[in-house]
C-alpha positions in Angstrom: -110.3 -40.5 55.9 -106.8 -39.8 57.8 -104.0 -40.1 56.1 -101.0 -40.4 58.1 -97.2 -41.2 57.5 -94.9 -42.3 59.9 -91.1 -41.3 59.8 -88.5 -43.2 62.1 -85.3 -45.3 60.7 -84.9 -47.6 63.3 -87.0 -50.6 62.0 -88.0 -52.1 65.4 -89.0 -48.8 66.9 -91.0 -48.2 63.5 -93.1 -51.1 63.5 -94.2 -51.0 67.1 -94.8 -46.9 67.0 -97.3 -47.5 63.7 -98.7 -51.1 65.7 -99.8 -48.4 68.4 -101.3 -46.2 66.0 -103.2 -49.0 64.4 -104.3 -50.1 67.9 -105.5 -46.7 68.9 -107.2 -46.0 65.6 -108.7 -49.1 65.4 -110.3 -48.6 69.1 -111.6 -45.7 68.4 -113.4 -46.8 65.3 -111.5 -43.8 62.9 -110.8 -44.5 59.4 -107.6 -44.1 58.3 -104.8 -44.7 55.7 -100.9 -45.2 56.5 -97.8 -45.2 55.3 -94.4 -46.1 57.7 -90.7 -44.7 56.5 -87.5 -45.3 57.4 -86.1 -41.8 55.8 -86.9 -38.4 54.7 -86.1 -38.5 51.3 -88.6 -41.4 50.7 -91.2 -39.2 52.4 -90.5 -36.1 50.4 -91.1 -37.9 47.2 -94.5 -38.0 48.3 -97.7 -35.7 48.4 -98.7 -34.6 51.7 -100.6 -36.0 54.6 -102.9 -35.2 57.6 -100.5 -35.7 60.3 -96.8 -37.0 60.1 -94.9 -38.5 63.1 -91.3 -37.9 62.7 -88.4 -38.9 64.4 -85.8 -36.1 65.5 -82.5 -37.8 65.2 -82.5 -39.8 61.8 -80.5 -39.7 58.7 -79.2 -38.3 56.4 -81.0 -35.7 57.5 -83.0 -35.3 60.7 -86.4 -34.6 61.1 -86.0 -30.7 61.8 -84.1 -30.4 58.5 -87.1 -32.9 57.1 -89.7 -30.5 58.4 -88.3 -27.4 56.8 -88.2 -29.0 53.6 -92.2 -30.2 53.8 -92.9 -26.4 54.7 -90.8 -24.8 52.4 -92.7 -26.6 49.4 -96.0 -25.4 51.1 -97.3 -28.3 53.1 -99.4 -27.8 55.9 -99.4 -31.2 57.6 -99.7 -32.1 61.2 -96.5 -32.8 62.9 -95.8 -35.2 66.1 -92.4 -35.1 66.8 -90.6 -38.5 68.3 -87.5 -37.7 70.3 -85.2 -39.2 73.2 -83.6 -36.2 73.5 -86.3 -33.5 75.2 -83.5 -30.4 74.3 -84.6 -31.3 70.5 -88.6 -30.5 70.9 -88.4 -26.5 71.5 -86.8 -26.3 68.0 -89.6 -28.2 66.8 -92.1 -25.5 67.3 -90.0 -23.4 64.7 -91.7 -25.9 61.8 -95.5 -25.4 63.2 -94.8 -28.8 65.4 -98.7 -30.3 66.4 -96.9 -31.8 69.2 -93.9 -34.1 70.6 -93.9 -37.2 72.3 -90.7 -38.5 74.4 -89.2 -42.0 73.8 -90.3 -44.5 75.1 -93.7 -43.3 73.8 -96.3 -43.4 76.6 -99.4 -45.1 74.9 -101.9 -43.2 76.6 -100.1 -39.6 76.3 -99.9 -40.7 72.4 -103.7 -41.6 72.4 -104.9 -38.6 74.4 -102.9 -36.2 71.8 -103.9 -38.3 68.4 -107.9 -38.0 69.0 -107.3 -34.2 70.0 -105.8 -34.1 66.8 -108.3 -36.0 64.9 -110.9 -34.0 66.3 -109.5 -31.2 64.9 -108.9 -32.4 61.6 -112.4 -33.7 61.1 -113.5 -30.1 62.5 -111.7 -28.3 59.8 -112.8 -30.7 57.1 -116.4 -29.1 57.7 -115.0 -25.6 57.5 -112.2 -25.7 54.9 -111.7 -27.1 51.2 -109.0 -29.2 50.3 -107.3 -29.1 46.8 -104.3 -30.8 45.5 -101.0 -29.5 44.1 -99.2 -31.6 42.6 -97.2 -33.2 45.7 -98.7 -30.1 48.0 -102.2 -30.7 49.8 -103.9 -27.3 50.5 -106.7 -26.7 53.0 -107.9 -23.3 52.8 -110.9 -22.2 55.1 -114.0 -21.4 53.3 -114.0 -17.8 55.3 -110.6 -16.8 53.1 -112.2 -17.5 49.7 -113.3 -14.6 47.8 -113.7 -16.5 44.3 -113.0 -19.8 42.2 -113.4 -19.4 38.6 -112.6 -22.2 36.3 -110.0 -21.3 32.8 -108.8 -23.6 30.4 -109.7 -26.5 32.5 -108.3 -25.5 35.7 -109.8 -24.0 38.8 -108.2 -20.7 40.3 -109.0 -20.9 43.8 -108.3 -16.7 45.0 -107.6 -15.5 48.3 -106.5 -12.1 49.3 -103.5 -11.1 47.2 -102.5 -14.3 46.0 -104.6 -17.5 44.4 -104.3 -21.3 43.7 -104.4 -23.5 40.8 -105.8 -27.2 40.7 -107.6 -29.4 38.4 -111.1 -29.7 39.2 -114.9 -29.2 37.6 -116.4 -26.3 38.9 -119.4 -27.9 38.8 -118.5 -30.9 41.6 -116.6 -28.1 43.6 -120.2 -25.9 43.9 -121.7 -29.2 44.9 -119.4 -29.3 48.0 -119.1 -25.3 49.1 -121.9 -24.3 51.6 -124.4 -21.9 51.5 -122.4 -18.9 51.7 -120.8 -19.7 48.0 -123.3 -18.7 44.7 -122.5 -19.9 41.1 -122.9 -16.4 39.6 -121.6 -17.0 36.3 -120.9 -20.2 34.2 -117.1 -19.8 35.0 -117.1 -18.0 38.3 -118.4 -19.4 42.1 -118.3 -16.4 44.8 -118.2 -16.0 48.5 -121.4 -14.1 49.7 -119.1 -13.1 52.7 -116.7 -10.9 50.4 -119.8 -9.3 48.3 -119.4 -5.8 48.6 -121.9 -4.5 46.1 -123.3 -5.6 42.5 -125.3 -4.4 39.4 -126.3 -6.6 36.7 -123.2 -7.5 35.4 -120.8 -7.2 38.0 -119.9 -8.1 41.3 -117.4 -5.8 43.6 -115.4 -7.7 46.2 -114.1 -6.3 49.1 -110.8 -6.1 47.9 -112.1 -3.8 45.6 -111.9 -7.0 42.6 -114.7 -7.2 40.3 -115.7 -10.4 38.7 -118.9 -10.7 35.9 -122.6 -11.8 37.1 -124.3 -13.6 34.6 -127.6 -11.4 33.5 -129.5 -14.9 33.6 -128.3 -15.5 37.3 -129.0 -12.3 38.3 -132.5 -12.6 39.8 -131.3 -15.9 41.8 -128.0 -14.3 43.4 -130.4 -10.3 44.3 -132.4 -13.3 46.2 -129.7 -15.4 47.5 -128.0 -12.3 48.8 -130.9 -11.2 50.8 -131.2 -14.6 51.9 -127.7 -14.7 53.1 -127.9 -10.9 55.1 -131.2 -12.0 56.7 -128.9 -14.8 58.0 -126.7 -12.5 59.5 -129.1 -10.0 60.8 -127.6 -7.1 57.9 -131.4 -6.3 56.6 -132.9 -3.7 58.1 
């Protein structure tokens, strides 16, 4: 599912901007959830979504000013900028801006640049994981994982230099991860694609971090391992 806000404090201009979406949605048979504003504040109390339309001009503070905010506390969102004023819309590629749409909104220039958009969500979906922040929605690509290992009930998603935590069962989350990903220890789930080398009880990283390998799991990750390098054409 979608989830999508809409952003615009001129009430009549709001409900007939989220009617369209509706109407396109609907027509195209894509499940969705939304949510309409009428300003920014109202918006930032809440956790993020997949794509935001936003008005430009709007108060107390415009949707520029509104953008910065969302990506200053990390939130990754798609933005669609709505704006009379076509000077506004190069300034909105300084926030990451999807897109921007001139007012009056031309229906089909607004349908032709949501299902892009949609497309590409649901294309990412299949290549990424999504985990939850408190108000901040992360999707990080499977390809930038090295580990998750689960302490004191949380999950510590780690990327290069840096690394995410989020409530979650380790257990569900290896359920979801492709092939690539092996449970190698009770507590840890790696990323075959950032193995560098391993013994019995360890596994080196190619960031030079090593995490344990459980001697029972062993056997199952030497074979899992090949498995995965056959895949790739690495055995020789």
């Amino acid at each position: 599912m979608i989830r999508i806000a809409v952003c615009e404090d001129e009430q009549i201009f709001l409900e007939q901007l989220t009617a369209n979406i509706r109407a396109i949605l609907d027509k195209h048979s894509i499940i969705y959830h939304m949510e309409a504003y009428t300003n920014g504040a109202a918006l930032l109390a809440r956790e993020a979504f997949d794509i935001l339309f936003l008005d430009i001009v709007m108060e107390p503070f415009n949707g520029l000013e509104l953008a910065k905010k969302l990506r200053a506390r990390g939130d990754a969102s798609r933005m669609i900028f709505i704006t009379s004023h076509e000077q506004y819309a190069i300034n909105a590629y300084d926030v990451q801006a999807y897109h921007y749409l001139t007012k009056p909104v031309d229906i089909k220039k607004m349908e032709d640049v949501l299902l892009k958009l949609c497309g590409l969500l649901k294309e990412e979906y299949g290549r990424a994981i999504t985990i939850r922040q408190g108000t901040t929605v992360r999707r990080v690509p499977f390809e930038q994982i090295l580990y998750l290992e689960i302490m004191d009930r949380k999950i510590y998603l780690h990327k290069n230099r840096e690394y995410f935590p989020f409530y979650g069962k380790l257990g569900e989350l290896e359920a979801m991860l492709p092939d690539t990903f092996f449970r190698c220890h009770r507590s840890y789930i790696v990323n075959f694609d950032h193995v560098q080398r391993y013994k019995k009880e360890e596994i080196w990283l190619d960031n030079e971090e090593a995490i344990p390998l459980s001697r029972r799991r062993y056997q199952a990750f030497g074979q899992g391992f090949m498995h995965y390098l056959s895949k790739r054409g690495d055995v020789f």
